[in-house]
N, C-alpha and C positions, 0 to 999 in steps of 0.2 A: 768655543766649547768643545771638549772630547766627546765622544759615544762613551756611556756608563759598561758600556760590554767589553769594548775591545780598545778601550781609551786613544780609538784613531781621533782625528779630527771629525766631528758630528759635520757632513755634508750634503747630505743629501734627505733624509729623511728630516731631518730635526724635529723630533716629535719629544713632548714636555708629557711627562707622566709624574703622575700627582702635585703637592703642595712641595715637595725639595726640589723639583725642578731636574731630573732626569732627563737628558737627550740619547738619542739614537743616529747613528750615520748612515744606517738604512735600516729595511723592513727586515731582511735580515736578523741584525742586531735585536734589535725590537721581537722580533719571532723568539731568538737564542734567552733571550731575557723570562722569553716567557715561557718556558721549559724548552723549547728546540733544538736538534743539533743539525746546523747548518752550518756549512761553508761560507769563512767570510771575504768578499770581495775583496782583494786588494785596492788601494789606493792608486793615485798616478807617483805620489811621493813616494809610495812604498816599493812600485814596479821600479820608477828612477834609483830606487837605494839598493833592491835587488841586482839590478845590472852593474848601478858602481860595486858593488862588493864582489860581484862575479867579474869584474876584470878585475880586481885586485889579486883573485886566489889565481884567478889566470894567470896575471903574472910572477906570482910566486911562484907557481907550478914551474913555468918557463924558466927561472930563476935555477929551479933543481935540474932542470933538462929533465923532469921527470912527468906523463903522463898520464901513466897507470898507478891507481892510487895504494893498491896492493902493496907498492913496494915501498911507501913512505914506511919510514921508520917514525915509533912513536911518539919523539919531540918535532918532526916534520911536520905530522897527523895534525899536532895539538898548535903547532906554529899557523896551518892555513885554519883551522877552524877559528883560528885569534884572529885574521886578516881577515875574513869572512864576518862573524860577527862585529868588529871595529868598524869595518868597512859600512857596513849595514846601519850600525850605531849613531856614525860620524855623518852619514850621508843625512840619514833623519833628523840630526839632533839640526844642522846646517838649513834644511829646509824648514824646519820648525821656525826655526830662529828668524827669515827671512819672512813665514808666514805671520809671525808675530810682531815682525816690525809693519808689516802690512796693514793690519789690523789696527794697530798704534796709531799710526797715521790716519788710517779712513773714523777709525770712532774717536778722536781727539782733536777736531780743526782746532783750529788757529782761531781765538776770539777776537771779532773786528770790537773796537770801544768808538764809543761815539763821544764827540765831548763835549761834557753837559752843556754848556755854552750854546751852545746850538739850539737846545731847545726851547720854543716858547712859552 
């Protein structure tokens, strides 16, 4: 299930509010929900997708030999903010994908069948 606020993964809090069944991923969430403006905690999947997308524009940068972002010129500018959000995008969409085949597996065993035969 996602958080209704920040549509992360509902992890820690999971709190159900009313008859539709509302979750939260923290107290957080839950506070913002209910008029709050709070900071919200990243994820460990979101730190991991952070860091991929920051070596990516790394290496873009490295790519231009350039540094200082001043002197990007404005299809440069818009080429790392592409690698940057891709990067971000791709990294999430991937751990998603993983997380959900997770899930597949744990709430869908395998049904043993008995055969009737056996019974008395």
């Amino acid at each position: 299930m996602t958080c209704f606020v920040c549509q992360r993964e509902a992890r820690l809090l999971g709190t159900w509010v009313g008859p539709d069944g509302r979750r939260f991923c923290s107290d957080r969430c839950f506070n913002l929900f209910l008029g709050g403006r709070i900071m919200i905690d990243k994820s460990p999947v979101e730190i991991a997708a952070l860091e991929h997308a920051s070596d990516l524009a790394g290496e873009y940068l490295e790519s231009l030999k350039k540094t200082d972002l001043v002197t990007l010129s404005r299809g440069e500018w818009m080429t790392l903010v592409e690698v940057i959000v891709t990067g971000w995008g791709d990294s999430k969409q991937q751990a998603d994908g993983r997380l959900r085949e997770d899930l597949d597996r744990l709430s869908d065993p395998p049904l043993e069948f008995t055969d009737p035969s056996t019974f008395a």
